[in-house]
Short mmCIF file of the C-alpha atoms (twelve columns), coordinates in Angstrom:
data_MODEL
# 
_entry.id   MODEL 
# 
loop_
_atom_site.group_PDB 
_atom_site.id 
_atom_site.type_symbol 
_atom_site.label_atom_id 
_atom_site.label_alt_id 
_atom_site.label_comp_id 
_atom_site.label_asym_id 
_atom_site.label_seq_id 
_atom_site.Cartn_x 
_atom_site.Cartn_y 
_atom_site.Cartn_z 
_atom_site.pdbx_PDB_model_num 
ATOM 1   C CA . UNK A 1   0.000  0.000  0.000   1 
ATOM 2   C CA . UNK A 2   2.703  2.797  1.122   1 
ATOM 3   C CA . UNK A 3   5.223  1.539  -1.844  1 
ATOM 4   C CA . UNK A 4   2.355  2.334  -4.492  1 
ATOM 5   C CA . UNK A 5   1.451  5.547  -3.138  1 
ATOM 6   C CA . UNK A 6   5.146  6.336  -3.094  1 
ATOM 7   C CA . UNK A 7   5.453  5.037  -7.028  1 
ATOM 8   C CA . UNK A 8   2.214  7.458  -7.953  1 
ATOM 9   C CA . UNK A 9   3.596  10.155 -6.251  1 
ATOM 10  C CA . UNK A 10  6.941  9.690  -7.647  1 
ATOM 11  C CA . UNK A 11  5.191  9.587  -11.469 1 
ATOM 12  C CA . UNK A 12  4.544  12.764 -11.435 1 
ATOM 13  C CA . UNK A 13  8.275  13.876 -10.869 1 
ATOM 14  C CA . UNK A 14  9.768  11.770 -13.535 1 
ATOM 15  C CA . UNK A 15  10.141 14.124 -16.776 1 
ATOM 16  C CA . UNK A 16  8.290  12.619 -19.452 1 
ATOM 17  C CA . UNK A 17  11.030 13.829 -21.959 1 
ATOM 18  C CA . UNK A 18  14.473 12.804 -19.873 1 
ATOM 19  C CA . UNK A 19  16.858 11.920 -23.018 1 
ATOM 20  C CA . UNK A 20  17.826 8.541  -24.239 1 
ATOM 21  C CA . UNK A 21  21.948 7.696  -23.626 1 
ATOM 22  C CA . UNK A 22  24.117 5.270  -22.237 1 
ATOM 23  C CA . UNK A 23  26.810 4.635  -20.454 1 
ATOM 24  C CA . UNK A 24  30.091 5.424  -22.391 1 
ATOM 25  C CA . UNK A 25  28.289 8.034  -24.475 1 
ATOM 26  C CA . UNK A 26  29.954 11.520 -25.182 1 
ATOM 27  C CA . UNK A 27  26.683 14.096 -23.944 1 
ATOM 28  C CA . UNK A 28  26.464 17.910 -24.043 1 
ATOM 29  C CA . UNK A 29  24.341 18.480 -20.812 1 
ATOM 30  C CA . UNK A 30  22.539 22.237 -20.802 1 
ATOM 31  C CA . UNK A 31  22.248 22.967 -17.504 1 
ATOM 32  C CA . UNK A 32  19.775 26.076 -16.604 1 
ATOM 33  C CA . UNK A 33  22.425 28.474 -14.351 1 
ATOM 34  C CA . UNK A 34  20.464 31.071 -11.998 1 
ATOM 35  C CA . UNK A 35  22.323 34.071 -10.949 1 
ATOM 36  C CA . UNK A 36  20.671 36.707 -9.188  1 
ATOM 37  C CA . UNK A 37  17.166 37.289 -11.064 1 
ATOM 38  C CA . UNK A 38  19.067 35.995 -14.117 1 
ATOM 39  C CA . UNK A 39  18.749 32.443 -15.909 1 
ATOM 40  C CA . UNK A 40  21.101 31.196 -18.316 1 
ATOM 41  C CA . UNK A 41  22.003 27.806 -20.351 1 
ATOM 42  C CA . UNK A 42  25.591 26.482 -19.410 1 
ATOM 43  C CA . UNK A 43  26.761 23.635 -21.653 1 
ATOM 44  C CA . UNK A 44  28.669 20.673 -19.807 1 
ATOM 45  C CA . UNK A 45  30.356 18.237 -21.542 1 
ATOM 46  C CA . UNK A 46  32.357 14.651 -21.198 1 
ATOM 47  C CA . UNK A 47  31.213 10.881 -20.909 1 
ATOM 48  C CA . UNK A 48  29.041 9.528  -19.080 1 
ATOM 49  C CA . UNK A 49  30.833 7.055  -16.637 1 
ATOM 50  C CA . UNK A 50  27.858 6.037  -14.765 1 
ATOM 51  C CA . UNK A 51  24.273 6.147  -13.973 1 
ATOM 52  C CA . UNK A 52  22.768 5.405  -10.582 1 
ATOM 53  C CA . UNK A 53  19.373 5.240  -9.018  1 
ATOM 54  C CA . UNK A 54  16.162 4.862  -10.673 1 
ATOM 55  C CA . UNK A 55  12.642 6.446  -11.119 1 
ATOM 56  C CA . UNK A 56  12.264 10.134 -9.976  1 
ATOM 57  C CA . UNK A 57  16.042 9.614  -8.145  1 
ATOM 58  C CA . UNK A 58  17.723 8.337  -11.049 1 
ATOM 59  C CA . UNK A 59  21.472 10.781 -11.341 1 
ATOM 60  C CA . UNK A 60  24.401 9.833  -13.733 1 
ATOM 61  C CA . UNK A 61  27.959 11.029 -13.610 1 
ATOM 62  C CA . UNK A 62  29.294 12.883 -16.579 1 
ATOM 63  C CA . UNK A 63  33.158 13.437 -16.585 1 
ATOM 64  C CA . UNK A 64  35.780 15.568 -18.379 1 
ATOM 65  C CA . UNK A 65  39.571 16.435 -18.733 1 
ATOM 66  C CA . UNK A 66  39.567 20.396 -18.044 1 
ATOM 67  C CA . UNK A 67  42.890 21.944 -17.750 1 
ATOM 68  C CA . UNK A 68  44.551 18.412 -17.661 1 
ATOM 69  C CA . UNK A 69  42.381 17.898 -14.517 1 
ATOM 70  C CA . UNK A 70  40.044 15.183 -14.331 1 
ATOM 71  C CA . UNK A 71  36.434 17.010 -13.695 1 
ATOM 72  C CA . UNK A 72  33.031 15.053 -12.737 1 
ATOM 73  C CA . UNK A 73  29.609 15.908 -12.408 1 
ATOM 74  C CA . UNK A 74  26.647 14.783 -10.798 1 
ATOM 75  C CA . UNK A 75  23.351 15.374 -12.089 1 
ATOM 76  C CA . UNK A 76  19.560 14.476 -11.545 1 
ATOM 77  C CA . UNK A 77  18.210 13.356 -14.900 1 
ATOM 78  C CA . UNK A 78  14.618 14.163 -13.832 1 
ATOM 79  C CA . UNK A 79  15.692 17.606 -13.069 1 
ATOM 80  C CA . UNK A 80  14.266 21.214 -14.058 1 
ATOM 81  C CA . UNK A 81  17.508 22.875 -14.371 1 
ATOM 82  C CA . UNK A 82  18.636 19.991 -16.866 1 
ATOM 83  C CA . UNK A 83  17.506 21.694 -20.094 1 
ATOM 84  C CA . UNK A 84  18.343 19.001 -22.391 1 
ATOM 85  C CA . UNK A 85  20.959 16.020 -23.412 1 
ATOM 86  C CA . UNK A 86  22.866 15.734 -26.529 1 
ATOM 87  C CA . UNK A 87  24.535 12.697 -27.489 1 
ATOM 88  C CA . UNK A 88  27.718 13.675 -29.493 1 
ATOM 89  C CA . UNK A 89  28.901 10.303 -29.842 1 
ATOM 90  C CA . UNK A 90  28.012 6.218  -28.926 1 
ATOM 91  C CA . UNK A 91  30.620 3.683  -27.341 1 
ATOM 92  C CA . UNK A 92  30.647 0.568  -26.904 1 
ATOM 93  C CA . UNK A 93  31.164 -0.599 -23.538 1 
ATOM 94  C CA . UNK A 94  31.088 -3.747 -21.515 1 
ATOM 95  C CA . UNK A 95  30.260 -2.021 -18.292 1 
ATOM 96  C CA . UNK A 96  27.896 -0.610 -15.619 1 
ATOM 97  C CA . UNK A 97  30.442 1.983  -14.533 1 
ATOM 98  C CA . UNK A 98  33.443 3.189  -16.243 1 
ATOM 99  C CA . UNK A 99  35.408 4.505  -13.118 1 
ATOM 100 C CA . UNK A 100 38.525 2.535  -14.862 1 
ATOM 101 C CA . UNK A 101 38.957 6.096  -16.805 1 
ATOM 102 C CA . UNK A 102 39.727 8.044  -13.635 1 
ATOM 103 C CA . UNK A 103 43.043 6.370  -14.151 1 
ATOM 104 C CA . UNK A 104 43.704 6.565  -17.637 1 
ATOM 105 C CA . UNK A 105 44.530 9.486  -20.033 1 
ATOM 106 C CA . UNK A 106 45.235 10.146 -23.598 1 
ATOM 107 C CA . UNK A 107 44.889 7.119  -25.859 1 
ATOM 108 C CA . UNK A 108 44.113 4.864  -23.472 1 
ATOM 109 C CA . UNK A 109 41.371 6.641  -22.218 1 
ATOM 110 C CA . UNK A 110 39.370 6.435  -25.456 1 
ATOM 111 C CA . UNK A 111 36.377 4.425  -25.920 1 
ATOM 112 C CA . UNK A 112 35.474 2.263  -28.694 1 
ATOM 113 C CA . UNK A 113 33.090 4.069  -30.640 1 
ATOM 114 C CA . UNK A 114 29.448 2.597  -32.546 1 
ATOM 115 C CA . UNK A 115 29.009 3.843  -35.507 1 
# 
C-alpha cells in the first residue's frame, strides 16, 4: 500500500522527456544556471561514466579532462535545471560503470566508438 502511493507520487516527478543515452556516451548536458534574477544555459560536456538510481532519483555522472584535470559531475536526470541532453557520440562498452577512466589518459582513455 505505502510503496504504491510512493510510485504514484513519484510519477509525477519523472520528466516525461528525460533523453535517451548510455553509459560510455559523449553528452552535451545544458544545464539552466540562476544568478541573481538571471537564468542562463551552461553547456557541460564529457562521458558519461555512470548512472545510478532509478525512477524520480535516477542521477548519472558525466566526466571531463579540463585543464589536464580530471572534472566530474553529478546530475539528476529528472531535473528542471537539466535543459536538455545531446549525445555527441556512442561507445561501446562492456560495463555498468566506467570509473577505470579516472586512471587513464590520452589514448588509453578512449572508448570504442558505434558507428
Amino acid at each position: 500500500m505505502k510503496k504504491a502511493l510512493l510510485q504514484k507520487i513519484e510519477q509525477t516527478q519523472v520528466n516525461a522527456s528525460a533523453p535517451s543515452f548510455k553509459i560510455g556516451d559523449s553528452v552535451r548536458v545544458h544545464v539552466k544556471i540562476r544568478e541573481g534574477d538571471k537564468e542562463r544555459i551552461q553547456v557541460y560536456g564529457g562521458t558519461v561514466i555512470a548512472r545510478d538510481g532509478g525512477g524520480a532519483n535516477e542521477t548519472f555522472t558525466v566526466r571531463r579532462v579540463s585543464f589536464g584535470e580530471g572534472v566530474e559531475r553529478v546530475f539528476p536526470l529528472h531535473s528542471p535545471y537539466v535543459a536538455k541532453v545531446e549525445v555527441e557520440r556512442s561507445a561501446s562498452v562492456r560495463r555498468a560503470k566506467l570509473y577505470y577512466l579516472r586512471e587513464r589518459t590520452g589514448k588509453s582513455a578512449r572508448l570504442k566508438e558505434v558507428r
